[in-house]
TILOLUM-903063 format. One record per residue (C-alpha): x, y, z. Coordinates in Angstrom, 1 decimal, m for minus. Example, Ala and Ser with C-alpha at 12.3 -4.5 7.8 and 13.67 -1.06 7.14 Angstrom:
BEGIN
(site (12.3 m4.5 7.8))
(site (13.7 m1.1 7.1))
***
This chain:
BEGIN
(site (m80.0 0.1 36.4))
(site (m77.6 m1.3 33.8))
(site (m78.8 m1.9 30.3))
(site (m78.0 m4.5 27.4))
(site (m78.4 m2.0 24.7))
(site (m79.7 m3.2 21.3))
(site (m82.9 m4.2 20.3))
(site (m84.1 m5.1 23.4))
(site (m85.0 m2.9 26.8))
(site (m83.2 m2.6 29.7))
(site (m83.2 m6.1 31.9))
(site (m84.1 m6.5 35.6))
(site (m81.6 m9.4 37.0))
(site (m82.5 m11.8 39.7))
(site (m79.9 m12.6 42.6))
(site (m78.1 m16.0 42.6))
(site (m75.9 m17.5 44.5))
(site (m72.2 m17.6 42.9))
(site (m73.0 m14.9 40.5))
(site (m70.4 m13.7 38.1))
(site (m69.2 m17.4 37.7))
(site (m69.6 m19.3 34.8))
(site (m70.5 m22.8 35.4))
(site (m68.6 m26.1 33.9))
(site (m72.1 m26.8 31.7))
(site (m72.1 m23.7 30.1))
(site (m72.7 m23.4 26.6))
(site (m70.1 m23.5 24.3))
(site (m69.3 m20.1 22.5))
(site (m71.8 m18.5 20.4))
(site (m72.2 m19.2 16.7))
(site (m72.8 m16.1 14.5))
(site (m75.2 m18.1 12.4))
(site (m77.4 m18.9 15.8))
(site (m80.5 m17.4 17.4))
(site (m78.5 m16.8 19.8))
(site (m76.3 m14.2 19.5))
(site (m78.8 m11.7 19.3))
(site (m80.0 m9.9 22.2))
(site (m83.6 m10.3 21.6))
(site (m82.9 m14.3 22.2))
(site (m84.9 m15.7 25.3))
(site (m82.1 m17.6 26.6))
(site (m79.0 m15.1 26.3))
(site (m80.9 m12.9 28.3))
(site (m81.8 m15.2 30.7))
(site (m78.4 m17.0 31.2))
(site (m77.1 m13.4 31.4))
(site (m79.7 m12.6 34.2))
(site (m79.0 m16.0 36.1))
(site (m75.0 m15.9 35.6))
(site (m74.3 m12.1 36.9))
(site (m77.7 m11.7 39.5))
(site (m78.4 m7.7 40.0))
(site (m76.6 m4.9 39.0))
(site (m75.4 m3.1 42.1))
(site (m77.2 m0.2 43.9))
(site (m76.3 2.8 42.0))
(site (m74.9 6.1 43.5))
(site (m75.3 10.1 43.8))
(site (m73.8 12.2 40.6))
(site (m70.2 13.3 41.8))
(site (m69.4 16.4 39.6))
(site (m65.2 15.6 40.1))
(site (m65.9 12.4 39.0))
(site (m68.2 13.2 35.9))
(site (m65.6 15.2 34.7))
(site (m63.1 12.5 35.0))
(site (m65.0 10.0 33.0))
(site (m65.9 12.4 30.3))
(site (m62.3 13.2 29.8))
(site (m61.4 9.4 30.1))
(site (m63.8 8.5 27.4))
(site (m62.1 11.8 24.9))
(site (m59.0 10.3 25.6))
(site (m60.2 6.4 24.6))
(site (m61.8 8.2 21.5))
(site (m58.9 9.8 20.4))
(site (m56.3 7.1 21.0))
(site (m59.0 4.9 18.2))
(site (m58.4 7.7 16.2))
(site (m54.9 7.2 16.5))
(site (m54.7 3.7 15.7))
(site (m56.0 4.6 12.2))
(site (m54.5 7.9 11.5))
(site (m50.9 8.0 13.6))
(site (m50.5 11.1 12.1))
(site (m53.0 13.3 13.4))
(site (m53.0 16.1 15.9))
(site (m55.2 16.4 19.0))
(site (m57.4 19.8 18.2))
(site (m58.2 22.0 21.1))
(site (m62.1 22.2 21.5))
(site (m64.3 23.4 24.2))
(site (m66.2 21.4 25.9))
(site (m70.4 22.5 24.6))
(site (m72.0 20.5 27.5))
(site (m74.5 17.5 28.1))
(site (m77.8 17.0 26.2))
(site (m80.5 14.6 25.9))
(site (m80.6 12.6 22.9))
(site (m82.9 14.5 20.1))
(site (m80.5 17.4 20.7))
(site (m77.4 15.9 21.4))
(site (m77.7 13.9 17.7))
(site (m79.0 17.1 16.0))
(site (m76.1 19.5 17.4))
(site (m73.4 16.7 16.2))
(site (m75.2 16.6 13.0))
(site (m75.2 20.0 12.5))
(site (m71.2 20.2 14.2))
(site (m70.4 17.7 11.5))
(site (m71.8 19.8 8.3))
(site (m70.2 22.8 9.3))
(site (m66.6 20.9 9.2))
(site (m67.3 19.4 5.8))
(site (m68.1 15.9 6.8))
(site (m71.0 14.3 4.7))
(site (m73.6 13.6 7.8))
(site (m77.2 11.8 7.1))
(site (m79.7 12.7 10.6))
(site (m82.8 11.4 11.2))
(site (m84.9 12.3 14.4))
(site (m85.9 8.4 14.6))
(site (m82.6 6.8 13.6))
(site (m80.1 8.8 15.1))
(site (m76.6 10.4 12.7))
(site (m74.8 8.5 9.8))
(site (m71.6 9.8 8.2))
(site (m68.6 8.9 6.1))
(site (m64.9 9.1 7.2))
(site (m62.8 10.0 3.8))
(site (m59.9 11.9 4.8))
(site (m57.9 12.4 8.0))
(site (m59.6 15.5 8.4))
(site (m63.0 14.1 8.1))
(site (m62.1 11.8 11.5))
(site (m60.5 14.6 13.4))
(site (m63.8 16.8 12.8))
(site (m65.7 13.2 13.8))
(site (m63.9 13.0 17.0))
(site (m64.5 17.5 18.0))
(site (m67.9 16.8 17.2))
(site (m68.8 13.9 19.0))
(site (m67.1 14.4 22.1))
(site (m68.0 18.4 22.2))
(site (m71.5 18.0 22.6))
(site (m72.1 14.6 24.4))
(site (m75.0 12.7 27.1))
(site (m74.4 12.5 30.7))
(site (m72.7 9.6 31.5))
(site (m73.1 7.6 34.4))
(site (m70.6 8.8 37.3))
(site (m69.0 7.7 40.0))
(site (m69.6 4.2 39.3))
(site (m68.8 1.7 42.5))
(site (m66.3 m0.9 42.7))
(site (m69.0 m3.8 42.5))
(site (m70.5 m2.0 39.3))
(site (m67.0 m1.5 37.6))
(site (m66.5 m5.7 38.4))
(site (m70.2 m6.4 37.0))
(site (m69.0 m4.3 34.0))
(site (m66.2 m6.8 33.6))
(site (m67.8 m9.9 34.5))
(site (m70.6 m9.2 31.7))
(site (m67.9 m8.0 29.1))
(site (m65.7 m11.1 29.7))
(site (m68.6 m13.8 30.1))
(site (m71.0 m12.9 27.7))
(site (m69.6 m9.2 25.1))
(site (m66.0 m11.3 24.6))
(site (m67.6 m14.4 23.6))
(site (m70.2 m13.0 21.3))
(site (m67.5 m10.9 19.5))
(site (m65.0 m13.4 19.2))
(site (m68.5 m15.5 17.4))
(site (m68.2 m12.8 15.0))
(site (m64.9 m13.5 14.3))
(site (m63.5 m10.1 16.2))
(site (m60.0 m10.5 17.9))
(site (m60.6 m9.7 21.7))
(site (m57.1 m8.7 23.3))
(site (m56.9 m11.0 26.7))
(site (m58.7 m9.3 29.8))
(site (m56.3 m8.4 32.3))
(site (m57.5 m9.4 35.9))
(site (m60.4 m8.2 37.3))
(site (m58.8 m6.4 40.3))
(site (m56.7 m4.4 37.6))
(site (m60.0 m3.9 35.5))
(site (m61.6 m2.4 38.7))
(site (m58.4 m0.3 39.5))
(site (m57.8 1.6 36.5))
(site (m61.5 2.6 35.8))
(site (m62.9 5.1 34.6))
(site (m59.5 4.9 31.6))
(site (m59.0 1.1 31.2))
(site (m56.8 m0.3 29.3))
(site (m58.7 m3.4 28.0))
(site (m61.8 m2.8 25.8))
(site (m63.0 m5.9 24.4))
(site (m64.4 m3.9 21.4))
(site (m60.5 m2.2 20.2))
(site (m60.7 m4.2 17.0))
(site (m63.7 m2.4 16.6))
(site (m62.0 1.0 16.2))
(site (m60.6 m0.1 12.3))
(site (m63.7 m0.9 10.8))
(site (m66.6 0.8 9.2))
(site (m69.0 2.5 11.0))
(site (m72.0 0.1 9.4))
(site (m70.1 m3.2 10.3))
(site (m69.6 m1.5 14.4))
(site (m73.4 m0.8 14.1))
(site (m74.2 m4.3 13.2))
(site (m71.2 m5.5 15.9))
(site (m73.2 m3.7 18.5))
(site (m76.5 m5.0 17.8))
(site (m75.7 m8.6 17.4))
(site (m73.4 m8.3 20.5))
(site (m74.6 m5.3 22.9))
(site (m72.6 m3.9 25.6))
(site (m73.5 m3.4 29.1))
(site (m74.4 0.0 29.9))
(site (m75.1 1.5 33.2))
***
């Protein structure tokens, strides 16, 4: 079942007819300084439920295709990194495995430390650190995708176009409320086509700013997630 992660639980979604459209009353784009752009708002999360109906039956774990989307999402990591530091060099690292939350945030923790990077962790609030130096977001980037949670696999065509329709409807709009630049979306069918690696993220702009503002992005404005 897909989530809206932030301050709320995940949402059940009810089936309507023309889901995934948006309608010629809808609202107009949301105001930062409103109710509701955060997730916890009655009516975003019903005109989210009502506008997109139910997230599509999920599938079996494919091990090919875990693989795929682990190394897709290193490869998105790394080209953020990129956009910052054009000078860096992709380490070689080896892959430590999957692990539930509690142990995945203490072994990055502990993966940060031992590189020099000044990490805060807390078993109720997750990991905090501070990018200085060049090196500091290299070591950021080994530790966080060397130890990692299982991601969702093998994700259907219908669920990779519910993806899009929520990012473009309802993620775009609130970011762009925030004043975020989102790059246009290409068209869905190309969305759907180049998943697990594609090349829109409504969130990019996000890659250049502080850690603290990207927290604050992602609770005002949560993304889907399966």
């Amino acid at each position: 079942m897909a989530r809206i992660v932030g301050a709320v639980a995940a949402l059940l979604v009810a089936l309507v007819v023309g889901a995934g459209l948006l309608r010629a009353d809808d609202p107009p784009p949301l105001d930062p300084a409103s109710a509701t752009v955060k997730a916890v708002d009655p009516f975003l999360r019903e005109h989210v439920l009502l506008t997109l109906g139910p997230w599509p039956e999920a599938h079996d774990r494919d091990p090919i295709a875990l693989e795929r989307l682990r190394i897709g999402a290193a490869n998105e990591r790394w080209a953020q990194l990129k956009l910052v530091w054009p000078d860096a060099e992709r380490p070689d690292y080896e892959f430590a495995g999957y692990l539930e939350p509690d142990a995945l945030y203490e072994a990055i923790h502990e993966c940060l430390v031992e590189a020099g990077v000044r990490s805060e962790f807390s078993h109720s609030g997750g990991i905090r650190w501070e990018i200085g130096t060049q090196e500091d977001a290299v070591a950021i980037y080994v530790c966080s995708t060397k130890y990692e949670r299982e991601p969702v696999t093998r994700l259907s065509d219908a669920q990779v176009a519910y993806l899009y329709d929520y990012a473009t409807q309802f993620e775009a709009r609130c970011l762009e409320g925030l004043g975020i630049a989102v790059p246009p979306p290409p068209p869905k069918a190309e969305f759907v086509a180049e998943w697990p690696s594609p090349r829109w993220n409504a969130r990019a702009a996000l890659a250049v700013t502080s850690q603290a503002f990207a927290e604050h992005v992602r609770e005002v404005c949560p993304p889907l997630e399966p």
